[in-house]
C-alpha positions in Angstrom: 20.2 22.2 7.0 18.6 20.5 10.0 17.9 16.9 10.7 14.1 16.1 9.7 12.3 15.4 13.0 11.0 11.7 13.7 7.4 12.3 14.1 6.0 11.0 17.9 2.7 9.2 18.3 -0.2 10.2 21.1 -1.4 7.5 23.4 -3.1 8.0 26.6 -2.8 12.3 26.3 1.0 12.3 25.6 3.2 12.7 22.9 5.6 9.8 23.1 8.1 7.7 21.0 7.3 5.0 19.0 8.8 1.4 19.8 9.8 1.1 15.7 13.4 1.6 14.7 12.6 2.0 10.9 12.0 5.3 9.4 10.1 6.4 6.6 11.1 9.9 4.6 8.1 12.5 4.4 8.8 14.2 1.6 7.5 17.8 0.4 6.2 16.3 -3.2 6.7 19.8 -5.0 10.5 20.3 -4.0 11.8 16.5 -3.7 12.9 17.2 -0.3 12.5 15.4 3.1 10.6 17.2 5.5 9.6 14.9 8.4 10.2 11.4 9.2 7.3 8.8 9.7 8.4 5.7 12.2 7.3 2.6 11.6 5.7 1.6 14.5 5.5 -1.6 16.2 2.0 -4.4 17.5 2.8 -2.8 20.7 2.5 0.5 20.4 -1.1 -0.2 18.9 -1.6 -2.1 21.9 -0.7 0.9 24.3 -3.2 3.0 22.3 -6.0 0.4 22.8 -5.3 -0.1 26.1 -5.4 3.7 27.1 -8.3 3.6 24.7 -10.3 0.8 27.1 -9.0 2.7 29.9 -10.4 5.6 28.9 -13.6 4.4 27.3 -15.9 4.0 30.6 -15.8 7.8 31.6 -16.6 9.1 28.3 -19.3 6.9 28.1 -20.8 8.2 30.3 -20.2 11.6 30.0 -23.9 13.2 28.7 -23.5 13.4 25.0 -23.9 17.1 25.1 -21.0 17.3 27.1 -19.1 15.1 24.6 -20.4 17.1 21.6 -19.1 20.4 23.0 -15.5 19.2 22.6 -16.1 18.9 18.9 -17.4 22.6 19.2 -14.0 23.4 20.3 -12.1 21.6 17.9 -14.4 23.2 15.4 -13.4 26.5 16.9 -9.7 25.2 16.5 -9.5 24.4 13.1 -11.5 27.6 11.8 -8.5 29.7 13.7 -6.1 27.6 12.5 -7.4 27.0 9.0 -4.8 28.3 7.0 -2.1 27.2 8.5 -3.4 23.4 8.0 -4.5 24.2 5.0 -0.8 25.0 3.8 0.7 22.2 6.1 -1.6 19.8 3.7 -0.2 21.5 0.5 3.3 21.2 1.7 3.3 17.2 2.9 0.9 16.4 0.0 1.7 18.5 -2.9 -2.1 20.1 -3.9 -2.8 23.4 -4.6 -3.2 25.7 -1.5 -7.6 26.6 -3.3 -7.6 22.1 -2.7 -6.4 22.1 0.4 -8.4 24.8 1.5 -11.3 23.2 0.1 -10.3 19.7 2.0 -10.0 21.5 5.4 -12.9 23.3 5.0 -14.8 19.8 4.5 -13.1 18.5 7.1 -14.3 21.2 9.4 -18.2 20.1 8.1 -18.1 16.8 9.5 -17.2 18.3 12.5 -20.1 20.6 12.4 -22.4 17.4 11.6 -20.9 15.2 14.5 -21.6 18.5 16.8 -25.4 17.2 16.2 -24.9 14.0 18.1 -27.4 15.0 21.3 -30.3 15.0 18.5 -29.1 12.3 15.9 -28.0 9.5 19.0 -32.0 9.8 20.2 -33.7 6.4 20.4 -37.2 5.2 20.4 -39.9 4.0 21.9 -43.6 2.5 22.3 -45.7 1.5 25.5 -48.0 -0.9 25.8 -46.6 -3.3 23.1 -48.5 -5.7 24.8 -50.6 -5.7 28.4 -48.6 -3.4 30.4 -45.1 -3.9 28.6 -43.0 -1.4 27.3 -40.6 -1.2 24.6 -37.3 1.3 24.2 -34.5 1.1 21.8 -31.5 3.4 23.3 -28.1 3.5 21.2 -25.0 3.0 22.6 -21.2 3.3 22.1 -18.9 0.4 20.8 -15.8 0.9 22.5 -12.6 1.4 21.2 -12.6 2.1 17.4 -10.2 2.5 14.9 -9.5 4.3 11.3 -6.8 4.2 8.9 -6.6 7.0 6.4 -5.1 7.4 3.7 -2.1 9.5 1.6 -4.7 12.1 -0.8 -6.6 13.9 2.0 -4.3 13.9 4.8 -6.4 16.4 6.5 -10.3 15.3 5.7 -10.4 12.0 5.7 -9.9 11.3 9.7 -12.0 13.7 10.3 -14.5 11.4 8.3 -14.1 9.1 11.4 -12.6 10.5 14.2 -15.7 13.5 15.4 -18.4 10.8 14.9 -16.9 8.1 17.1 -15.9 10.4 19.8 -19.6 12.4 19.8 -21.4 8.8 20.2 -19.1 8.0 23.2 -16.7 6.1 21.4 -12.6 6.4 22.2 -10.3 6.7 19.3 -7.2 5.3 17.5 -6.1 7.1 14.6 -3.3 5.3 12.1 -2.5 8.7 9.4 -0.9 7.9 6.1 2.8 7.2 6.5 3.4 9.9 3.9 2.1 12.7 5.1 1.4 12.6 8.7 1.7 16.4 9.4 -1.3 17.8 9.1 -2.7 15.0 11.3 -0.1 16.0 13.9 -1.2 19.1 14.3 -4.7 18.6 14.6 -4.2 16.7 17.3 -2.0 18.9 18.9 -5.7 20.8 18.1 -6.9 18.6 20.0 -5.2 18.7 23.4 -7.0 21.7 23.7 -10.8 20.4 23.3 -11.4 19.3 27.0 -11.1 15.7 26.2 -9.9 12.9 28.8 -6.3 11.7 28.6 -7.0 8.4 26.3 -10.3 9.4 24.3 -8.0 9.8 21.1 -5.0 8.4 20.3 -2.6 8.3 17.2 0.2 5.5 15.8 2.1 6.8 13.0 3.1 3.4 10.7 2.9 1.2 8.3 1.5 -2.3 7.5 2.4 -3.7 11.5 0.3 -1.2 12.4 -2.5 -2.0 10.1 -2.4 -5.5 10.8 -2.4 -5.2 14.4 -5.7 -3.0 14.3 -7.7 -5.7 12.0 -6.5 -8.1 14.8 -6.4 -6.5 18.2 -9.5 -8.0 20.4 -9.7 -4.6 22.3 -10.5 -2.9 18.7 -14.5 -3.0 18.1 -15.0 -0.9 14.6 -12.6 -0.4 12.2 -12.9 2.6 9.1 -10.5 2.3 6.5 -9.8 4.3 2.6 -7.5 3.3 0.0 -6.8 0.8 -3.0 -9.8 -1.6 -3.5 -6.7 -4.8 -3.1 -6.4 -3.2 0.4 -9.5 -2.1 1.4 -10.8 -5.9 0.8 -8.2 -7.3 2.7 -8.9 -5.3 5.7 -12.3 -5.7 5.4 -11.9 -10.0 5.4 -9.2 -9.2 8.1 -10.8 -7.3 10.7 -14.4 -8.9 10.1 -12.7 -12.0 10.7 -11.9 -10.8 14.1 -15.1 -9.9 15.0 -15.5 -6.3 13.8 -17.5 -4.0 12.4 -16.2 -2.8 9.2 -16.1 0.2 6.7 -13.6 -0.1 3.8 -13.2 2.3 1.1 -11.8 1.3 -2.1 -10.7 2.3 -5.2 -12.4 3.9 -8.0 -13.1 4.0 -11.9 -15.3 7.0 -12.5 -17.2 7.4 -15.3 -18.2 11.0 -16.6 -20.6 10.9 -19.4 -21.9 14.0 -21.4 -24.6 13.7 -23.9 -25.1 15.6 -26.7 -27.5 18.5 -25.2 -24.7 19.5 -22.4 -23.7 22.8 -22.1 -20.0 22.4 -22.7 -19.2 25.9 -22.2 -20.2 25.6 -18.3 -19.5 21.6 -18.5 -15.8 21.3 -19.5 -14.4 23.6 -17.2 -15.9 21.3 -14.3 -15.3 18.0 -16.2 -11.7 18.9 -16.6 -11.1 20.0 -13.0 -12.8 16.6 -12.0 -10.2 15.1 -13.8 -7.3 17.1 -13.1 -8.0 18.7 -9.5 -5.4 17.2 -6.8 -3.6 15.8 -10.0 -6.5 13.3 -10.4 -5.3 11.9 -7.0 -8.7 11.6 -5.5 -11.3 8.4 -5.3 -14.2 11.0 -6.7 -11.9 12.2 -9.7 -12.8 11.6 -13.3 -11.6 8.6 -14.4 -13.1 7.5 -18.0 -15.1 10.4 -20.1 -17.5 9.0 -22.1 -19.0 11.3 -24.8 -22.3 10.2 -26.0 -22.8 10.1 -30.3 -21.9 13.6 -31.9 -20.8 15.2 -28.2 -17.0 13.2 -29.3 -15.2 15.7 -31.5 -15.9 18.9 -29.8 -15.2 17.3 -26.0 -12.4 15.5 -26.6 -10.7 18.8 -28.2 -11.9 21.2 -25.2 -10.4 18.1 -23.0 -7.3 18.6 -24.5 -7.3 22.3 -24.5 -7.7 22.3 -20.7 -5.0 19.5 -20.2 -2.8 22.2 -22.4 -3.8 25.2 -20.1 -2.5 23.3 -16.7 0.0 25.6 -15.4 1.8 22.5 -13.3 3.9 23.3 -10.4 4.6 24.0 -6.2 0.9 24.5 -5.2 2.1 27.1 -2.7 2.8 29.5 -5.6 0.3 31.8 -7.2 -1.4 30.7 -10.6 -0.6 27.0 -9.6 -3.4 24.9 -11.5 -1.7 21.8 -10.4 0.8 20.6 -8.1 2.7 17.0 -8.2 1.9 13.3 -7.4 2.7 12.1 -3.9 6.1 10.5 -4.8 8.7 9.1 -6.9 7.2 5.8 -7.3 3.7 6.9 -7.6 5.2 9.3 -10.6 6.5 6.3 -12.2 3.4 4.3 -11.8 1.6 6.8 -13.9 3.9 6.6 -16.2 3.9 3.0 -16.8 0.7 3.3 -17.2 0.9 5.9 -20.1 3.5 3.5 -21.6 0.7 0.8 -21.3 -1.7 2.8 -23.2 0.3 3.7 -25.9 1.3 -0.1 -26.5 -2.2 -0.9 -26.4 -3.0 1.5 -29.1 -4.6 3.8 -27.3 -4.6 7.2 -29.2 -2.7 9.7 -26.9 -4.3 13.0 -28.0 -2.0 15.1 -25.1 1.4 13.8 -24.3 2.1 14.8 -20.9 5.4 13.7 -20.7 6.2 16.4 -23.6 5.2 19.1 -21.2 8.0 21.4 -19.5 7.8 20.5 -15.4 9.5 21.8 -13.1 13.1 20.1 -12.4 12.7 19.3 -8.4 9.5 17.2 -7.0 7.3 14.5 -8.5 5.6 16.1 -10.9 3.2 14.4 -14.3 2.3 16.7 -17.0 -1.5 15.9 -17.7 -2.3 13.8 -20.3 -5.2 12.6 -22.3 -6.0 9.3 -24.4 -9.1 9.3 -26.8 -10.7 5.8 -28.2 -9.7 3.5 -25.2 -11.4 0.7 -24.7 -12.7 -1.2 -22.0 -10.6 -4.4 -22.3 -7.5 -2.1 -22.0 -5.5 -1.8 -18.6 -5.8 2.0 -18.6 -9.7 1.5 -19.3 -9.9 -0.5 -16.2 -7.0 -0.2 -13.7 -7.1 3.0 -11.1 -4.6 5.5 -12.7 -4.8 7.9 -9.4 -3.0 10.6 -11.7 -3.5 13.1 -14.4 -4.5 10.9 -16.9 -8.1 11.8 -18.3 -9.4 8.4 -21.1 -12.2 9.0 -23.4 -14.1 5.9 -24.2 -16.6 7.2 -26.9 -20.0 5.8 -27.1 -22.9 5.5 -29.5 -25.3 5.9 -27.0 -26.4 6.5 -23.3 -27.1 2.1 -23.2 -23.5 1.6 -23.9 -22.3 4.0 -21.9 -24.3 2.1 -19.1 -22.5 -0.8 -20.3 -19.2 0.3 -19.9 -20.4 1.2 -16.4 -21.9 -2.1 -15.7 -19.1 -3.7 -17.1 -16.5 -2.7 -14.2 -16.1 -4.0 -10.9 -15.5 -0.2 -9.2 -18.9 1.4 -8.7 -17.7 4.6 -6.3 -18.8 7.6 -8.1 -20.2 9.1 -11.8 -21.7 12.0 -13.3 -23.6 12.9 -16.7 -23.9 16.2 -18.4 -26.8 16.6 -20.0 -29.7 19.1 -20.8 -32.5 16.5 -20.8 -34.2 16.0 -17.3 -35.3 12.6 -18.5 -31.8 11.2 -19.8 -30.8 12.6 -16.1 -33.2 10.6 -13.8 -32.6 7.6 -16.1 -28.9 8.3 -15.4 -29.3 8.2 -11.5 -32.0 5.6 -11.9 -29.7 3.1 -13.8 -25.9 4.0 -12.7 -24.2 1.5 -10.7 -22.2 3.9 -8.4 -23.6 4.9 -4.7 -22.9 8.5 -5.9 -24.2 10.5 -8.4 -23.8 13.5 -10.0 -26.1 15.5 -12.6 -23.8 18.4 -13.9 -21.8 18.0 -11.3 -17.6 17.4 -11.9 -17.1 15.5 -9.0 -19.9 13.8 -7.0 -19.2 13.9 -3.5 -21.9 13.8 -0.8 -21.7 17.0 2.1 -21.5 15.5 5.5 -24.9 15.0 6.5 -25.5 12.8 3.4 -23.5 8.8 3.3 -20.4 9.1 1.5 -19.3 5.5 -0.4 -19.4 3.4 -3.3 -20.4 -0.2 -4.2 -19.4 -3.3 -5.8 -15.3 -3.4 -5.1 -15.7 0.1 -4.2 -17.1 -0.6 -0.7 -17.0 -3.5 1.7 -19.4 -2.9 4.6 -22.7 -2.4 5.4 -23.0 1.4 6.9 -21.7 4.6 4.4 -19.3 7.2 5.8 -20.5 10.0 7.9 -24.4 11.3 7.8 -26.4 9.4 9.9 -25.0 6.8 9.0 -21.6 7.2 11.2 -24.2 7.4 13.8 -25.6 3.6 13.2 -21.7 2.7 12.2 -20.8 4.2 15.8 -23.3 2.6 17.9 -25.5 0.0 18.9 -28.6 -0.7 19.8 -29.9 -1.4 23.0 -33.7 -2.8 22.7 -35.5 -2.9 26.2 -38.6 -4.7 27.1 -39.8 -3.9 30.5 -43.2 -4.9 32.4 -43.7 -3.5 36.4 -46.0 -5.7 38.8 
């Protein structure tokens, strides 16, 4: 047995202790056991990343943004050599299957791709002659130091969201992972010492809530991106906007899935299920609520539980795995209550997953699903963030808009259906910014915004696309007459 190592942070191009004296376990999910060990760093340590951030930031300002987008060539070169090796880091800190992880890195590595586009998408405009020999140009230009705070279910994807877009548009970075798994996130910037970037341009502080804090209120800090719960994500958004900064907070999610009675449930369920139960449902795009429309209630609820039944639950390192286990203990027991909730509300639970045979070491739930839950019910509107599929039957596609309607999360949803005219009603009507026509789980590739609305979002600009670009910059308007 070895001591778990106590992870270092990376300020100003060197690995280098944090201030913190508390300690938090990294655990492998699947096995129960400690693997790494997160510190808890310290106000001060964020303000030695900023201020090798700022130090940094004037040289790679002005370094020609083709310059700057060739480094994120090289890290895209970086992770595609190194892919399966942080694929498997992912699946070991975080518990997914080693197909998920892959599938996370690999859209990891497409925001990269998209941010290696910056010469082109950072272009401005112009127009001469706006009046008697004036001239008009609008040029974009970096912020500064920016900041992002990821969190626990994509340890490997999710900065990368951030990080390749402010760095392309000139920007210098500070990078807080999730305290629970912080490994693949070392790695890639060990990655990332090779890319030919100035000592400073990126910088990471492993931590907790200090460190959160001290990013929304840090004066050096210009733009701050942030994912998590929507209680969070709110409060970093008042937070940080209240000190004077551009904001883009993530929040939680309810998604609905409906399927009509014209969907092809043959090539539907195996993609509704997976929606629900891919990265044991610990995702912001997963299924949340399946609605079956009129007749479509019988026959999906019983394929739902079939496919709940045919989980094969365990390490996601091992072949066969269909899914691994939950981040932690607590977050095992938070599921939990809220299966106990359900029942007590009278729920019907049509697959008990706490029945199923799991594996004896890690954090494991068995997949479960309720039928005839109701809106009013705390499973029907609190985020599960587990392997916990509810059907909420309705009569028709105008009360399934209701239910929709009806709750304050508006991140992603899907319909199945046949019918091209109940599917452009769909998109026309649904309150979420992301929408999905056959499609399990809704989520935009890198060139489109990624986001929801309502208590979903709080911000103006989307993740990634172009508009990381607008997010990342500002504009510069110049109005110029020669005598």
């Amino acid at each position: 047995m070895t001591t778990p190592e106590i992870l270092p942070n990376f300020i100003g191009g060197r690995w280098v202790p944090s201030s913190g004296t508390e300690r938090l376990d990294v655990y492998n999910p699947a096995r129960g056991t400690v693997i790494a060990r997160t510190p808890l760093s310290t106000a001060a340590d964020v303000d030695a990343a900023v201020r090798a951030a700022a130090q940094a930031f004037p040289a790679w300002r002005e370094t020609p943004p083709v310059v700057r987008a060739r480094s994120m060539f090289s890290l895209k070169q970086q992770l595609e050599e190194h892919f399966e090796e942080l694929a498997t880091i992912v699946t070991t800190e975080h518990g997914k299957t080693l197909d998920e992880s892959r599938g996370s890195v690999r859209r990891a590595i497409e925001c990269v791709e998209v941010a290696c586009g910056a010469p082109s998408m950072l272009m401005g405009y112009g127009l001469e002659n706006v009046s008697h020999g004036v001239d008009c140009t609008a040029m974009r230009q970096p912020l500064g130091v920016c900041a992002a705070i990821a969190p626990f279910n994509f340890p490997a994807m999710v900065p990368l969201w951030f990080l390749p877009f402010a760095v392309a548009c000139g920007n210098t970075f500070v990078l807080k992972p999730s305290e629970q798994v912080p490994l693949s996130q070392r790695r890639m910037f060990q990655l990332l010492e090779g890319c030919g970037l100035p000592a400073g341009v990126v910088n990471l502080v492993n931590g907790g809530k200090e460190v959160v804090e001290a990013i929304c209120d840090h004066p050096g800090i210009r733009a701050v991106s942030f994912v998590g719960s929507t209680s969070v994500a709110r409060a970093v958004y008042q937070r940080a906007t209240h000190a004077g900064k551009r904001v883009q907070a993530l929040g939680g999610a309810k998604n609905f899935i409906v399927v009509m009675p014209d969907a092809d449930l043959d090539s539907a369920m195996p993609v509704i299920s997976e929606s629900f139960y891919g990265c044991a449902g610990e995702r912001c795009l997963a299924g949340s609520i399946l609605v079956p429309v009129g007749s479509a209630h019988d026959e999906v609820r019983d394929r739902m539980v079939a496919a709940a039944e045919a989980l094969k639950v365990g390490d996601g390192l091992e072949l066969g795995v269909t899914m691994g286990p939950v981040i932690s203990a607590r977050h095992r027991e938070r599921v939990l209550g809220h299966v106990e909730r359900g029942v007590a509300e009278g729920a019907r639970l049509v697959a008990d997953g706490r029945k199923r045979a799991l594996p004896s070491d890690g954090f494991f739930v068995g997949p479960t699903v309720f039928d005839q839950v109701l809106p009013t019910m705390s499973i029907g509107r609190e985020e599960i963030f587990g392997p916990v599929a509810t059907l909420s039957p309705a009569k028709s596609l105008d009360e399934a808009f209701a239910f929709m309607e009806g709750h304050p999360n508006a991140n992603a949803t899907s319909i199945f259906t046949s019918s091209g005219k109940a599917a452009r009603e769909f998109a026309h009507r649904a309150t979420a910014s992301m929408v999905g026509v056959n499609i399990g789980v809704a989520a935009p590739m890198a060139y489109f915004p990624f986001g929801g609305a309502r208590d979903s979002f709080f911000g103006d600009l989307k993740v990634h696309g172009r508009d990381a670009f607008d997010f990342y910059t500002d504009k510069k308007v110049t109005i110029s007459r020669w005598f």
